[in-house]
Structure formats: structure tokens, C-alpha cells
Short mmCIF file of the C-alpha atoms (twelve columns), coordinates in Angstrom:
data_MODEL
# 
_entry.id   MODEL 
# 
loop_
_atom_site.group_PDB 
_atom_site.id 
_atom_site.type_symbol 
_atom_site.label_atom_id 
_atom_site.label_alt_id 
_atom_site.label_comp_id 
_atom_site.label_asym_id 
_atom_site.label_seq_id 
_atom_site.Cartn_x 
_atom_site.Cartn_y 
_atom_site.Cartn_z 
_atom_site.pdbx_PDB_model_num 
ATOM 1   C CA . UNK A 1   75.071  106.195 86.535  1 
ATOM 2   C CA . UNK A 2   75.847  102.248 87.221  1 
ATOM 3   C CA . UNK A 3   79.437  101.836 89.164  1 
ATOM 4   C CA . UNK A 4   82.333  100.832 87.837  1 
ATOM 5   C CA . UNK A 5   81.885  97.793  90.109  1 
ATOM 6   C CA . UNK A 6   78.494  96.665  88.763  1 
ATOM 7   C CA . UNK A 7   79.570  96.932  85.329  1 
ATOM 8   C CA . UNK A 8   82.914  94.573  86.584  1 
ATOM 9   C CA . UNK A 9   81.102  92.064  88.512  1 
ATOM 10  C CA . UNK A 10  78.061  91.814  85.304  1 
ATOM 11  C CA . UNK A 11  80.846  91.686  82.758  1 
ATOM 12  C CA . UNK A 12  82.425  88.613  85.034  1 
ATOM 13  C CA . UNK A 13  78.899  86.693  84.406  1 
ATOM 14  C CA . UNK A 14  76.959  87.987  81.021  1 
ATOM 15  C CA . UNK A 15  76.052  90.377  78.480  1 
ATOM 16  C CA . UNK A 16  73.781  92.750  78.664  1 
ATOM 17  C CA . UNK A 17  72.129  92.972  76.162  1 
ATOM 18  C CA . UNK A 18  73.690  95.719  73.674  1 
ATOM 19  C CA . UNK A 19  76.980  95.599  75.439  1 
ATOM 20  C CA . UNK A 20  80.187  95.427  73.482  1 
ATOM 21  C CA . UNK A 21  82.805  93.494  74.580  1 
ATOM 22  C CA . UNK A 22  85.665  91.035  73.818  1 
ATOM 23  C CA . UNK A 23  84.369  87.694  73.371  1 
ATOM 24  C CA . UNK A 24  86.202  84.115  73.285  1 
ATOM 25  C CA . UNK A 25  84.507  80.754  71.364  1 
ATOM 26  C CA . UNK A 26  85.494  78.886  74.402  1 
ATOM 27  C CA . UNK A 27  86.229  79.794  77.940  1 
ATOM 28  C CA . UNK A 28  89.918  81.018  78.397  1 
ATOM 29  C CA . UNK A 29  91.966  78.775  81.000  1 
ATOM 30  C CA . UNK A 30  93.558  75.303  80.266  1 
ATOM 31  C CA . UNK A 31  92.374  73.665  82.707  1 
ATOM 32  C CA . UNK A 32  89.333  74.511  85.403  1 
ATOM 33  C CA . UNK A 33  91.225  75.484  89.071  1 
ATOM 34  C CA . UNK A 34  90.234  73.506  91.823  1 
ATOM 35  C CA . UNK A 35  87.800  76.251  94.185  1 
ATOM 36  C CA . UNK A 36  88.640  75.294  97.691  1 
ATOM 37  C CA . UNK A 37  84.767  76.395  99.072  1 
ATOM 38  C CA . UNK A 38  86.398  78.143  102.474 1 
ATOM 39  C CA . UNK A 39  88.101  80.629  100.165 1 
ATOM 40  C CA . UNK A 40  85.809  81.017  97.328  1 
ATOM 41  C CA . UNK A 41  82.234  81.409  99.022  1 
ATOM 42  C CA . UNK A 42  81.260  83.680  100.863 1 
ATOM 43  C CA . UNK A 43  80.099  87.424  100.761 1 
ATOM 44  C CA . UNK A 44  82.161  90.068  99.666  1 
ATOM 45  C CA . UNK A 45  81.909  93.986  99.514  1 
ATOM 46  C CA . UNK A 46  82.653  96.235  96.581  1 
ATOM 47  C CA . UNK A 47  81.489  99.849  96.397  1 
ATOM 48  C CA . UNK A 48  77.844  100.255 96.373  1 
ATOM 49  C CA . UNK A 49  77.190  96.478  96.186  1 
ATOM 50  C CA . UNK A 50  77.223  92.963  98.096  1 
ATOM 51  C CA . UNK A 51  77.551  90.130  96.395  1 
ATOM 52  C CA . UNK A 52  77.272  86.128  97.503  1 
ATOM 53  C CA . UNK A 53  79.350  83.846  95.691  1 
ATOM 54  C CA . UNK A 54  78.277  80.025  96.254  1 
ATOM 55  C CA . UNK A 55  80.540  77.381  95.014  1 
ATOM 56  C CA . UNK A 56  78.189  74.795  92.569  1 
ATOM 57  C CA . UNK A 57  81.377  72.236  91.608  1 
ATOM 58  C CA . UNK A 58  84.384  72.948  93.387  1 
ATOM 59  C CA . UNK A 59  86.057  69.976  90.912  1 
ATOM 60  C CA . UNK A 60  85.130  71.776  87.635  1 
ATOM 61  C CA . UNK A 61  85.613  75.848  89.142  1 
ATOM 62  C CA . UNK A 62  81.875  76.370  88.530  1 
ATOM 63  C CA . UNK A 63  80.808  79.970  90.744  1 
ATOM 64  C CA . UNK A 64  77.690  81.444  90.987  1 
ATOM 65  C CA . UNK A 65  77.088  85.475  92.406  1 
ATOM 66  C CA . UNK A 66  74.048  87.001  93.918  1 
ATOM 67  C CA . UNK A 67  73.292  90.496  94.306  1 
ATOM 68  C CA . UNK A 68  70.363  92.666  94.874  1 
ATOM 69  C CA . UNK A 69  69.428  96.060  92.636  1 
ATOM 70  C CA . UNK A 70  66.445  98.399  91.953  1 
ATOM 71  C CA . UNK A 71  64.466  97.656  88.968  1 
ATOM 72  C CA . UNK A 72  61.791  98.999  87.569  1 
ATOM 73  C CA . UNK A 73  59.268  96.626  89.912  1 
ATOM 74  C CA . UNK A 74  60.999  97.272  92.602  1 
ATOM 75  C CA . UNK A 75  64.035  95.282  93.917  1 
ATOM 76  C CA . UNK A 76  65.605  92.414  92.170  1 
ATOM 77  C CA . UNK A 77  68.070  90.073  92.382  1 
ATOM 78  C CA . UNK A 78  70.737  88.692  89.718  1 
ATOM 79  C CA . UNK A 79  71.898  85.355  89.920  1 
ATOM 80  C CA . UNK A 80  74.452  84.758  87.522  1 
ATOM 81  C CA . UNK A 81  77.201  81.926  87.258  1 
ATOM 82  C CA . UNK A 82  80.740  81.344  85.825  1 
ATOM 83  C CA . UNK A 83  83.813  79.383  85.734  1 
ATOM 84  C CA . UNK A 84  87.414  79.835  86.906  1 
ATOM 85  C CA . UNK A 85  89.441  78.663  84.493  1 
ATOM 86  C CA . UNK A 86  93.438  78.815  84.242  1 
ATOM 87  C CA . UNK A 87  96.520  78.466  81.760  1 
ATOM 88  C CA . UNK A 88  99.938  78.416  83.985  1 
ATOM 89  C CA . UNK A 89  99.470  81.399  86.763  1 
ATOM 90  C CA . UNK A 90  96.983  83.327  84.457  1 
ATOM 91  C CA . UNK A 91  93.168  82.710  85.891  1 
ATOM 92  C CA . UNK A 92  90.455  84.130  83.817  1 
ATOM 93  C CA . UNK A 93  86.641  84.206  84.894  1 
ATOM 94  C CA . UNK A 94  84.180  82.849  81.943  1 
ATOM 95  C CA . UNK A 95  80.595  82.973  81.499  1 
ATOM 96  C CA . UNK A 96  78.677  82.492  78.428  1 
ATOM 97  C CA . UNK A 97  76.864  85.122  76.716  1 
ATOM 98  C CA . UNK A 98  73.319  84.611  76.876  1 
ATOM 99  C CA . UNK A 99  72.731  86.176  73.566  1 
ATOM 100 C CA . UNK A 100 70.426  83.212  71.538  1 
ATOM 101 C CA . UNK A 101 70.909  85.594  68.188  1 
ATOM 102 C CA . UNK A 102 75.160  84.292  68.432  1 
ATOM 103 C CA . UNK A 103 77.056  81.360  68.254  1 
ATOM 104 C CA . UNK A 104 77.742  79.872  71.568  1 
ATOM 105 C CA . UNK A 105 81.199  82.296  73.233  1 
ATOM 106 C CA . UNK A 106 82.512  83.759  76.543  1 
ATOM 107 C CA . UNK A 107 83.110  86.697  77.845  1 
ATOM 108 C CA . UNK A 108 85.824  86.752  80.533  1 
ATOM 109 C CA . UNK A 109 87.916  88.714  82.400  1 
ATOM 110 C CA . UNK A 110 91.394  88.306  83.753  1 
ATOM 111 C CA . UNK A 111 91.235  87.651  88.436  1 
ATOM 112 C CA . UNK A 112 93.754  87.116  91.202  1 
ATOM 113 C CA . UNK A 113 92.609  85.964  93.933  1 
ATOM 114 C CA . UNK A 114 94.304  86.791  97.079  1 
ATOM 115 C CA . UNK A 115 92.816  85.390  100.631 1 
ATOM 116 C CA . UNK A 116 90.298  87.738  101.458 1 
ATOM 117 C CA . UNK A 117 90.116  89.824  97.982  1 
ATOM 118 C CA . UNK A 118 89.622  89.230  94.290  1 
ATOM 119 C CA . UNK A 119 90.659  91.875  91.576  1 
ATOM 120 C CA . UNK A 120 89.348  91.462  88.003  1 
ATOM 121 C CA . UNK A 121 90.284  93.529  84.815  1 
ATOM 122 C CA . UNK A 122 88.121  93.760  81.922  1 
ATOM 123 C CA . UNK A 123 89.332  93.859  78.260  1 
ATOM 124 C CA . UNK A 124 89.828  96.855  76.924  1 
ATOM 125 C CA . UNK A 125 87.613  96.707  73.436  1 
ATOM 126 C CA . UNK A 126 89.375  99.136  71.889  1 
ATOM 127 C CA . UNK A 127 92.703  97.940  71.798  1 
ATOM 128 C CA . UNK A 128 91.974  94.567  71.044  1 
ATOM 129 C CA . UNK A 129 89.734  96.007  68.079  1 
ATOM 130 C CA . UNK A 130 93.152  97.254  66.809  1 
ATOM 131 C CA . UNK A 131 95.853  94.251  67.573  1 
ATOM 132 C CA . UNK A 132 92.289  92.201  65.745  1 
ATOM 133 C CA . UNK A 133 92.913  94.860  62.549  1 
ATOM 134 C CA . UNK A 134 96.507  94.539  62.307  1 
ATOM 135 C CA . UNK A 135 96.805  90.786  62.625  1 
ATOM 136 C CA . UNK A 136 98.538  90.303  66.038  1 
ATOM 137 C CA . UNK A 137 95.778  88.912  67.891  1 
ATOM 138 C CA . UNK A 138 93.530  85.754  65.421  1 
ATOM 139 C CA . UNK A 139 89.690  87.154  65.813  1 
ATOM 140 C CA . UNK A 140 87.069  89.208  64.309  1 
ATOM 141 C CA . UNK A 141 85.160  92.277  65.066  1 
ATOM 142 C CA . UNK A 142 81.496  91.825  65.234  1 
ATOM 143 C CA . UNK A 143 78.829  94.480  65.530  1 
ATOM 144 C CA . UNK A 144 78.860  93.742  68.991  1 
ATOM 145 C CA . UNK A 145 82.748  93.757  69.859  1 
ATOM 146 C CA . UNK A 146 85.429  91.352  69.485  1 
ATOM 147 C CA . UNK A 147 85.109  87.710  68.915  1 
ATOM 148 C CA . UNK A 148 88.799  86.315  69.311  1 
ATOM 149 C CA . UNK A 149 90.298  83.320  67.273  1 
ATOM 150 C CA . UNK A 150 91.712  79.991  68.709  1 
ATOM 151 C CA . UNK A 151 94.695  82.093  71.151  1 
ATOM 152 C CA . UNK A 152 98.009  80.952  71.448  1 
ATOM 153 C CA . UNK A 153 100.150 81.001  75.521  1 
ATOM 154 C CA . UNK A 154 102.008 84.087  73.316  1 
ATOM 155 C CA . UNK A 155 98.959  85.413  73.190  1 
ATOM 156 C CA . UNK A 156 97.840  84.920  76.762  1 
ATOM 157 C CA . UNK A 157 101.034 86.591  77.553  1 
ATOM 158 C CA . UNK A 158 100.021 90.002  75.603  1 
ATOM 159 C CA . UNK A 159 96.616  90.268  77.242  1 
ATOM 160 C CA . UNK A 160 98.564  89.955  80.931  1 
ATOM 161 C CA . UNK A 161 101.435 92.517  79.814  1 
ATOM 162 C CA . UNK A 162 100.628 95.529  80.693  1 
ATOM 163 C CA . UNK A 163 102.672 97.435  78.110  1 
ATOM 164 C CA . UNK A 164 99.715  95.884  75.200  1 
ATOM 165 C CA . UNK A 165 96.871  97.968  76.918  1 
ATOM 166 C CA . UNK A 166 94.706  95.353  76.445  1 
ATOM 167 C CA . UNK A 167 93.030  94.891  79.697  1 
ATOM 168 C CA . UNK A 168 92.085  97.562  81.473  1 
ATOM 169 C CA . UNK A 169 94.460  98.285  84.098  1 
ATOM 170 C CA . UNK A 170 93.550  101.865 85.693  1 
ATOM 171 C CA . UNK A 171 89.849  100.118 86.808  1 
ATOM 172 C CA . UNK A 172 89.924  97.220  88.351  1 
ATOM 173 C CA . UNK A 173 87.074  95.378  90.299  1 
ATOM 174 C CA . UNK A 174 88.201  94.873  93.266  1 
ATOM 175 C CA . UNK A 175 86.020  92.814  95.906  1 
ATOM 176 C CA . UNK A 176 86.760  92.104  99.663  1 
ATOM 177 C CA . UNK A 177 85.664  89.125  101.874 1 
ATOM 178 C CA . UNK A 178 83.351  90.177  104.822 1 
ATOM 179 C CA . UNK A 179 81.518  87.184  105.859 1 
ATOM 180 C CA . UNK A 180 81.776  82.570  104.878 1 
# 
């Protein structure tokens, strides 16, 4: 069974393929936040993985993750990359879905960053299936999930309030710093 963490830290980066999840036509965030490379980089520790973050443009929030896992050759490693993005004191984590079948969207995930740890919540497809349905959040579901419409601050807002149950608050990802 693949940890809660694995599934945070690979919904942070990409898609698997056949996933379902809530997807954005452009990275959430205003404006990319400034990575200060001390505090960003390093290696961090999350149950039953390691992963190395490197910092590729500290100017435009561009992160990349490593991490090692058991495939059917043998051991592999991902290598995945993202950007840290942010609209007032919300900061969302973006990648692009790698799915060449799709227009070109995001998947992201809501993070605080703290000095030595990073939490992340994922969306929770469900709900935003239903606030899709009933017209309070602009999107569209897809075979694959959720593709959201152009999103307002208001709308920002709901996905950080806890009372909408749209992020999914009882599992977060939470990663500590062990090592620069």
C-alpha cells in the first residue's frame, strides 16, 4: 500500500497516470515567492521516504524533489519539479500534469512553510466535484477529476477555510528538515 506521504509529495509534482485530481489551467499563486536557497534546499524526512529538494531559480520559485523507490527493475529514482507560487499569505505548490492526451493545467496543493518543516494539503476531489455541480466554484469535471475555471481571491478564500472541506485537512504531508 503506497503512504499517505508518497501519494502527498507525487501529487505536489505530477499525475500519475490514471489519477484523479483537481486540476487548475494555470498555476495558482499571483505572483512566484522568492525561495531563499538556505531554507528551501535541503533534505527532509517524511514517513517512509527522503526526499532532496534543490532550488533551480530562486527568482521565479522553481523546486525540484528527488527520492528513491522500488520498481519493478529494481530501485529508481523520481525527479520531479514545481513552483511556489502565492496570492496574499496563501502559497500553493504547482506542477504541470504531464498528461500529452490534455490541455496544458496544474495540479497543486495548498503549503506552509515553517523553518525546518513544510505541510501540504491536497484537494479533496470530492467536494470540489460538488461546489463544481452547484455553481460555487467556475470549473468542469473531466473523466479524470476537476479542471477549475479562471478563480476569483473569494474563491482562494473557500479552498483555505476549513469549514468548505475542500482540502483535505485530517492528512496532511508533513516533511521535516534533516540536513542543507
Amino acid at each position: 500500500m503506497i503512504s499517505i506521504y508518497k501519494i502527498m509529495l507525487v501529487s505536489i509534482f505530477l499525475i500519475l497516470a490514471g489519477c484523479n485530481a483537481v486540476f487548475t489551467p494555470k498555476p495558482l499563486g499571483e505572483k512566484a515567492v522568492q525561495l531563499n536557497i538556505e531554507e528551501w534546499q535541503g533534505t527532509w524526512l517524511a514517513p517512509e521516504m527522503v526526499v532532496i529538494t534543490t532550488v533551480l531559480d530562486k527568482d521565479k520559485g522553481r523546486l525540484q524533489a528527488a527520492w528513491m523507490e522500488r520498481g519493478t527493475n529494481g530501485v529508481e529514482m523520481e525527479v520531479l519539479e514545481g513552483s511556489i507560487r502565492a496570492s496574499g499569505d496563501i502559497m500553493f505548490i504547482n506542477t504541470r500534469d504531464d498528461n500529452p492526451n490534455v490541455e496544458p493545467r496544474y495540479l497543486w496543493m495548498v503549503l506552509d512553510k515553517f523553518e525546518n518543516h513544510f505541510t501540504v494539503w491536497s484537494a479533496n476531489l470530492e467536494q470540489f466535484k460538488a461546489m463544481v455541480a452547484d455553481g460555487r466554484l467556475p470549473g468542469e469535471e473531466t473523466e479524470d477529476g476537476v479542471v477549475l475555471g479562471e478563480l476569483k481571491p473569494e474563491h482562494l478564500e473557500m479552498i483555505i477555510d476549513p469549514s468548505t472541506n475542500l482540502l483535505d485537512w485530517k492528512n496532511p504531508g508533513v516533511f521535516i528538515k534533516v540536513s542543507d
